[in-house]
PAROLO-654868 format. One record per residue (C-alpha): chain; x, y negated, z. Coordinates in steps of 0.25 Angstrom, whole numbers, m for minus. Example, Ala and Ser with C-alpha at 12.3 -4.5 7.8 and 13.67 -1.06 7.14 Angstrom:
chain/east/north/up
A/49/18/31
A/55/4/29
***
This chain:
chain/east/north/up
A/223/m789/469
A/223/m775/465
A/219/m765/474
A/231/m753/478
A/226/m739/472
A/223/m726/476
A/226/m717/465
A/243/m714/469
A/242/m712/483
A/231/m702/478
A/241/m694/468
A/251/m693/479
A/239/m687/487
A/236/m676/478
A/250/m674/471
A/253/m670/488
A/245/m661/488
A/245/m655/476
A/260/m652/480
A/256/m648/494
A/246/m636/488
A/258/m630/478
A/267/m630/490
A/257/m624/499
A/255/m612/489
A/268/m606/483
A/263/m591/483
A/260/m583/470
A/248/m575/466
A/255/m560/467
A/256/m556/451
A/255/m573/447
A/266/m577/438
A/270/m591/441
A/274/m600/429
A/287/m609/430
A/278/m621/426
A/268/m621/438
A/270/m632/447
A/276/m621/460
A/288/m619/466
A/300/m611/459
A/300/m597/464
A/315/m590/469
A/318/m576/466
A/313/m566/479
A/301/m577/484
A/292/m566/488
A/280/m573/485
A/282/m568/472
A/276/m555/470
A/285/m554/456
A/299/m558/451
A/304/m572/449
A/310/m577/437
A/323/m586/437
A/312/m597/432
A/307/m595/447
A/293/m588/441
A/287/m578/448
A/284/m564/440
A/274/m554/443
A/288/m545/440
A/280/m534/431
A/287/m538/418
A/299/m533/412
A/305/m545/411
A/302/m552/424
A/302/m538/435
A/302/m539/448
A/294/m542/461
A/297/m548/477
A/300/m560/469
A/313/m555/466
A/319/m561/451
A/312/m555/441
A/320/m545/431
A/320/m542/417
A/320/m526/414
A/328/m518/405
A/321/m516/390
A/318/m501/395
A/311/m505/409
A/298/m509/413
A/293/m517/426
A/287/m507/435
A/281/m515/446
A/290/m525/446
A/303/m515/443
A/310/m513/433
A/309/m499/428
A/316/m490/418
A/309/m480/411
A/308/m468/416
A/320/m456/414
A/316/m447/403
A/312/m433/408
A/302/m421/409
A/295/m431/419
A/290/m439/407
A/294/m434/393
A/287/m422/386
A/297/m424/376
A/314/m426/377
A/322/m437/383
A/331/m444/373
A/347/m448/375
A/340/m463/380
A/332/m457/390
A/317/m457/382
A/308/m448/379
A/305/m443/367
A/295/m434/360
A/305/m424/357
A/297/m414/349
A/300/m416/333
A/314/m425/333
A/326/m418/330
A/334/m428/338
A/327/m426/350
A/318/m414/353
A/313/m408/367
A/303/m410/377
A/301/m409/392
A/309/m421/394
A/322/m413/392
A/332/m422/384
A/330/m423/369
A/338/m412/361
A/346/m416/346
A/341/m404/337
A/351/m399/330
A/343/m392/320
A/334/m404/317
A/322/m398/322
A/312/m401/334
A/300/m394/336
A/291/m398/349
A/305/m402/356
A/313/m390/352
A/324/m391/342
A/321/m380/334
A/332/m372/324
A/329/m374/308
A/327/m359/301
A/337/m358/289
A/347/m347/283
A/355/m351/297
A/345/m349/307
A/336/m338/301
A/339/m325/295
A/324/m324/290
A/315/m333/285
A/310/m348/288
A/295/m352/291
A/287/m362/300
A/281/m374/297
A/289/m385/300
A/299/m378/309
A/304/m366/302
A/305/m352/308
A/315/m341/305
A/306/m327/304
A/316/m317/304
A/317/m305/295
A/323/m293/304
A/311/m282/309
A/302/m293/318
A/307/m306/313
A/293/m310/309
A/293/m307/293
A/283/m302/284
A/278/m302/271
A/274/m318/272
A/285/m322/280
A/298/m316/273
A/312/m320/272
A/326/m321/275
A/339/m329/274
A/332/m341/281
A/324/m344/269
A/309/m348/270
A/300/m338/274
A/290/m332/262
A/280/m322/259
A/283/m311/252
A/277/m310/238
A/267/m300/233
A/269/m284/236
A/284/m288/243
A/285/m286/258
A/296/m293/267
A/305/m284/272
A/318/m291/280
A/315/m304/275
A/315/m300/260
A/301/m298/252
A/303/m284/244
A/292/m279/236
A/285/m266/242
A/284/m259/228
A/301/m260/231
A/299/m254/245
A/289/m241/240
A/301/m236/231
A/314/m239/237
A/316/m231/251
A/331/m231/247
A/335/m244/242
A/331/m258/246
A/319/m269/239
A/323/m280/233
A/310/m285/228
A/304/m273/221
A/318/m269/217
A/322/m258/225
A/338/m257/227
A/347/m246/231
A/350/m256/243
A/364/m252/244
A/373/m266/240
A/376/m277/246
A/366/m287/238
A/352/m277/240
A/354/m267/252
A/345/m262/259
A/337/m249/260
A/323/m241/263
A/316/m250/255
A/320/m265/264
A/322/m276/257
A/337/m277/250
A/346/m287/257
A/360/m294/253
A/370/m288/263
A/378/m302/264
A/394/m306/268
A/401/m295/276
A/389/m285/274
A/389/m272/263
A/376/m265/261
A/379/m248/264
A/374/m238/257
A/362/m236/267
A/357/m251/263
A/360/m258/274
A/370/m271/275
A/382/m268/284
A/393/m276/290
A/407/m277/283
A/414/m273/297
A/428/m280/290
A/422/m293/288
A/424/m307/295
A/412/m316/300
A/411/m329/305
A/401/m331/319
A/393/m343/315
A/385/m349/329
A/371/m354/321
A/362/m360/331
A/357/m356/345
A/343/m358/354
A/344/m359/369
A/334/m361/381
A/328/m375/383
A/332/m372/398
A/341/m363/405
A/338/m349/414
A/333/m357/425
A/326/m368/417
A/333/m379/419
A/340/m389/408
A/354/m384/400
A/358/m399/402
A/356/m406/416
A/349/m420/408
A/341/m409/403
A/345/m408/390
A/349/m395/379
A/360/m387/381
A/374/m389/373
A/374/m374/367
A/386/m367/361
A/389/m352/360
A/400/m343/360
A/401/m330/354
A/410/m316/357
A/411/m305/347
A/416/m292/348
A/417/m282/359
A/431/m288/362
A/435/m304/363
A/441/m310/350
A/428/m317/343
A/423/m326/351
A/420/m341/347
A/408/m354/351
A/401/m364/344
A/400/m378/347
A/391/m384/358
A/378/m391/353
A/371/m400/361
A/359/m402/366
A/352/m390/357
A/344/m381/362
A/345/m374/349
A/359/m377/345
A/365/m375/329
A/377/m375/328
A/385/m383/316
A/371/m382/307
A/369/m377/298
A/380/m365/296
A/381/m364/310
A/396/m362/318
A/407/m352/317
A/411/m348/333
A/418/m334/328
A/427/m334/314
A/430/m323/307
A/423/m311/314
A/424/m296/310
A/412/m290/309
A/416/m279/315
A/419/m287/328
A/404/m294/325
A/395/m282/327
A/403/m278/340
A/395/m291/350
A/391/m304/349
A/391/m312/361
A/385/m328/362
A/386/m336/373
A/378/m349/374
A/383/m359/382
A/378/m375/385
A/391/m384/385
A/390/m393/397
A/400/m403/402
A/406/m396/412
A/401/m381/414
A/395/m375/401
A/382/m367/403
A/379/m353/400
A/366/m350/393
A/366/m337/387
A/373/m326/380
A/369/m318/369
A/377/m305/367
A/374/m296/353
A/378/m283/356
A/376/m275/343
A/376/m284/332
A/373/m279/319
A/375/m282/305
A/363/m289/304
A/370/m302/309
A/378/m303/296
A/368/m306/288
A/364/m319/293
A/361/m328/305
A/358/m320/317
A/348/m323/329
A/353/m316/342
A/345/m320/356
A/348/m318/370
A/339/m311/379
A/331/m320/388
A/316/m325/389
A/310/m335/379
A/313/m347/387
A/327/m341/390
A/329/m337/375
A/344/m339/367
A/347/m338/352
A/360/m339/344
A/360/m339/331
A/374/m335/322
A/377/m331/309
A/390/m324/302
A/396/m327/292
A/406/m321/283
A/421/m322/279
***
């Protein structure tokens, strides 16, 4: 007869109390992530002996991961594409501001370098400005010199600078010029008078007419005027050169006021933003002429520029058909940033005595004020 075994009543044993062991011990190292597989219990969402998040598979997350965020054994969440897991929240990224951007915010919110784009150019975390001249230079839009901008000549490395020609604009006999046109030296004996090179054997023997080049000229027509020895100069449209060699102004003829560009503060008088997002201003000038109402027109808003120009490159007609009579009475600008509601008031510029000079070309009148405080508006005329 075979005798009865052991071995099952032995497996029931310590099958017992293998079972008893997990049921005595369902807590979770802080940090552990349980696997599904293991032989435990299936966790519910807020069991606080999770020190993460629970999956709907009943795993238990250390909650640190984008896609499984959370912690108090709450159900794990999945953050958006832009967040991250910040102990066990879902964070989006910071706001865009001076706080954290040396350059400019963007339209999405990001920062940006800001300092050679076009498309977005500033610093100091203020919002990104659209140039409108194509230029940026160390997060300032900067204006392009050209026969539009510049009376006198154009040099600079990589961002060109007008040099003016007038008494103190900056020229000499290596830096010579006018009409916009690159800037050049002045070949052998000539010397750079008002933006022209005229040779100085010309200027030793003609005290009565004007040089053009060694040739002196008796000065006195409207193609080579000029006098005392000075460089000879084209009067232009609407200007007759008198018999004393200077180019005056045709008083009968009519003009049309041309708004070119403008450059305004970065702030207002107090320091503050033009835009409460912190953005540029929305610039457009109006202009009075004469001593009496009658001529009086304004440009177009544009947006976002602190160095607006306006329908590049001609620029745009605010005041038709102008007497020039009526022209060398008063000029007065008014620069305003165009807001929703209430439009701000930046600055005006009045020209009291304007001379003839203005005729000849775009003109560059400022206001008074401080450096940081400083406005320019640039206009040309243009004739009937």
């Amino acid at each position: 007869m075979r005798q009865p075994t052991c071995f099952p009543f032995l497996l029931l044993v310590f099958l017992g109390a293998l079972f008893s062991c997990q049921a005595d011990d369902p807590k979770f190292t802080p940090g552990d992530v349980i696997d599904a597989r293991e032989q435990v219990p299936r966790i519910d969402a807020g069991n606080s002996e999770c020190p993460g998040c629970v999956e709907a598979s009943g795993t238990c997350r250390n909650g640190n991961a984008e896609k499984a965020c959370g912690g108090g054994g709450a159900v794990c969440q999945s953050c958006d594409p832009e967040d991250t897991c910040e102990e066990q929240v879902c964070t989006p990224p910071p706001t865009c501001s001076a706080e954290n951007c040396s350059g400019c915010c963007n339209s999405q919110g990001e920062c940006v370098a800001g300092t050679t784009s076009p498309a977005a150019c500033g610093t100091g975390g203020n919002e990104c400005t659209q140039c409108s001249s194509g230029v940026c230079e160390a997060g300032a839009c900067r204006q392009l010199c050209n026969s539009t901008t510049c009376t006198g000549c154009c040099t600079g490395a990589t961002i060109d600078t007008c040099v003016p020609f007038e008494e103190g604009g900056g020229q000499s006999d290596t830096v010579c010029g006018k009409g916009g046109n690159s800037c050049s030296t002045c070949p052998g004996s000539t010397t750079c008078t008002v933006g022209i090179c005229i040779d100085t054997s010309c200027g030793a023997n003609c005290a009565n007419g004007c040089c053009d080049g060694a040739s002196c000229e008796t000065g006195n027509t409207n193609a080579l005027c000029g006098s005392s020895a000075n460089a000879c100069v084209s009067c232009g449209a609407g200007l007759s050169c008198s018999s004393a060699g200077v180019c005056e102004t045709d008083l009968t003829t009519l003009w049309d006021f041309v708004i070119l560009s403008a450059d305004v503060p970065s702030t207002d008088a107090m320091g503050d933003a033009w835009d409460f997002n912190g953005g540029a201003p929305d610039v457009y000038i109006t202009v009075d002429i004469g001593d009496s109402p009658g001529f009086s027109g304004s440009s177009g808003a544009v947006n976002n520029e602190y160095l607006p120009v306006y329908s590049a490159p001609n620029g745009q007609v605010v005041v038709p058909n102008v007497p020039a009579e009526i022209l060398l009475q008063k000029i007065k600008f008014t620069i305003y940033d165009e807001d929703i509601f209430d439009d701000d008031l930046m600055s005006e510029i009045i020209e009291e005595s304007p001379t003839s000079f203005m005729f000849g070309g775009s003109v560059l009148l400022r206001s008074v004020g401080s450096d940081e405080n400083l406005y320019t508006v640039r206009f040309k005329l243009v004739p009937r």
